[in-house]
C-alpha positions, 0 to 999 in steps of 0.5 A: 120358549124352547118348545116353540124352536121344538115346535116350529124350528124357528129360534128367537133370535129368527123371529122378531117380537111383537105381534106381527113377526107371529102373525106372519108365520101364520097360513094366510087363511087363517090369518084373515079369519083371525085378524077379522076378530077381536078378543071378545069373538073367541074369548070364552068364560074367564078370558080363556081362549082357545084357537086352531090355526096352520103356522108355518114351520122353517122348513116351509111346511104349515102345521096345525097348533091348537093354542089355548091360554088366557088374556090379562087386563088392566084395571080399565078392563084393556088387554095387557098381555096374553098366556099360553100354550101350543100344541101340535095337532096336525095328526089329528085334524088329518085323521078328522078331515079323512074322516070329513071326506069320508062321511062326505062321501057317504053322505053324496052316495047314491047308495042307501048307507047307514049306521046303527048300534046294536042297542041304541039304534041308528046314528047316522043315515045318508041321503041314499036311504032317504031315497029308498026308504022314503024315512028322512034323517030325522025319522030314522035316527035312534030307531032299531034298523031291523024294526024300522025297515021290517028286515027280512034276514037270511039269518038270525039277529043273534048269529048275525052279531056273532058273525060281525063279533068275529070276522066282522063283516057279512054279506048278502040278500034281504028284504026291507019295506019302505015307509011307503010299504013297497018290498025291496030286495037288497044286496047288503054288507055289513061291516062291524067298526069301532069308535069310542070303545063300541061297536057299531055296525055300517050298512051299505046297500044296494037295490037289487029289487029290479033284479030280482023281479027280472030273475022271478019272471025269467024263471016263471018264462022258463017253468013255462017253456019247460012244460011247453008242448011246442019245440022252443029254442033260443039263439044268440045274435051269432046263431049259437043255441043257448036254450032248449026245451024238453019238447026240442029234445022230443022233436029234433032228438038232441039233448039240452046239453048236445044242442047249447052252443052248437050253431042252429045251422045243425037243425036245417039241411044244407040247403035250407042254411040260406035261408035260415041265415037270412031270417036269424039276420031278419030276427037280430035287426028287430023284426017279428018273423011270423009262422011259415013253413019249413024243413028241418033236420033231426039229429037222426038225419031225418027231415021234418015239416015244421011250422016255425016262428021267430022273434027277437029278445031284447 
């Protein structure tokens, strides 16, 4: 018909009949798959069929068609002739092989990525929350996200919904246990998406947990150098101060906020630089500098003896 020539730009007189010239036009792939089958493969209820192949237009691009009819047969029960009609659907299967890509992606993520509906529950969980959270596909799906992980959340369910109703998306730190009962911290972002007229929500995750024990030590290691009677400092590998303690304000008369970022030759008299230099290079290599006395200066000029002590963090 003339929609074919709409179609597909070849007119009938540019294509010879029969079976062949057709199949001709068709992606090489899919020719294969085809011709590999008999009727009886893909025929459905009534003799009705239904196909998806790539042909080739004139101007030598391939399109996707979905082509659907029925066969006719003779008495013997032979095929006579096929019926039909051919559509155009290469917009969509583009659309459904980036979404194929997409859920692929999701799928290979290392990251903990699920969706979930708010009343139906979760519809989809990769391979990255298996991991985390111990629960397998099949052990997640169709279960309320927030009760399956005991979801400790910064904010309300209600506010959350409203947050993701409006702008959509919300971002930050919670809490969930796992099926083994083990605490993580996350950093997650919720995105709202729709499909199919409802809303649904997608979770991507990423542990934070080590992260978080790090900050919880570093700041029991600094309530702890805070309330130390000793002079404790710290450096950079450059000898730049970076941390100091309220008993270095005490005994060496500079404030936190003269001392960071000031070099640490400031605390020795010119001629005690040698060798604080050549212990900070000692300390940088890796070497624990055990106690030894020393001179050093205070802000007011004065010398003082100190016992002194290095070591390096790595």
């Amino acid at each position: 018909s003339t929609g074919i020539t709409r179609l597909l730009g070849w007119r009938p007189d540019e294509v010879a009949p029969g079976v062949e010239a057709w199949a001709a036009l068709r992606h090489p792939d899919d020719e294969r798959r085809l011709k590999t089958s008999d009727y009886a493969d893909y025929l459905q209820a009534n003799d009705h069929y239904l196909l998806e192949y790539r042909m080739r237009h004139k101007d030598g691009r391939y399109l996707w068609l979905l082509d659907s009819g029925r066969v006719f047969r003779d008495s013997s029960g032979a095929v006579t002739r096929v019926a039909g009609a051919t559509i155009d659907i290469s917009a969509r299967r583009k659309v459904a092989e980036s979404l194929n890509r997409q859920t692929n992606l999701i799928e290979m993520s290392f990251e903990p990525i699920f969706v979930w509906h708010p009343e139906k529950g979760i519809v989809d969980w990769n391979r990255g929350a298996e991991q985390l959270y111990g629960f397998t596909r099949e052990e997640a799906l169709g279960q309320i996200s927030h009760k399956l992980l005991r979801t400790v959340h910064p904010i309300e369910p209600a506010d959350l919904m409203q947050l993701l109703n409006t702008v959509r998306s919300w971002t930050g730190e919670v809490q969930h246990l796992t099926k083994a009962g083990r605490l993580v911290f996350v950093e997650s972002r919720h995105q709202a998406i729709e499909t199919d007229g409802e809303i649904l929500i997608l979770e991507t995750n990423h542990d934070i947990t080590e992260r978080k024990h790090a900050e919880a030590e570093t700041a029991r290691m600094a309530a702890v150098a805070a309330a130390s009677h000793d002079a404790l400092f710290g450096a950079t590998l450059e000898g730049c101060i970076e941390a100091w303690n309220p008993a270095a304000e005490r005994l060496f008369g500079y404030t936190a906020a003269e001392a960071i970022g000031q070099p640490i030759r400031i605390l020795a008299a010119p001629a005690d630089h040698g060798e604080q230099k050549d212990l900070l290079v000692r300390a940088c290599a890796g070497e624990i500098i055990p106690p030894y006395h020393a001179r050093r200066l205070r802000k007011d000029g004065t010398l003082v003896d100190v016992s002194i002590a290095l070591g390096p963090v790595k």
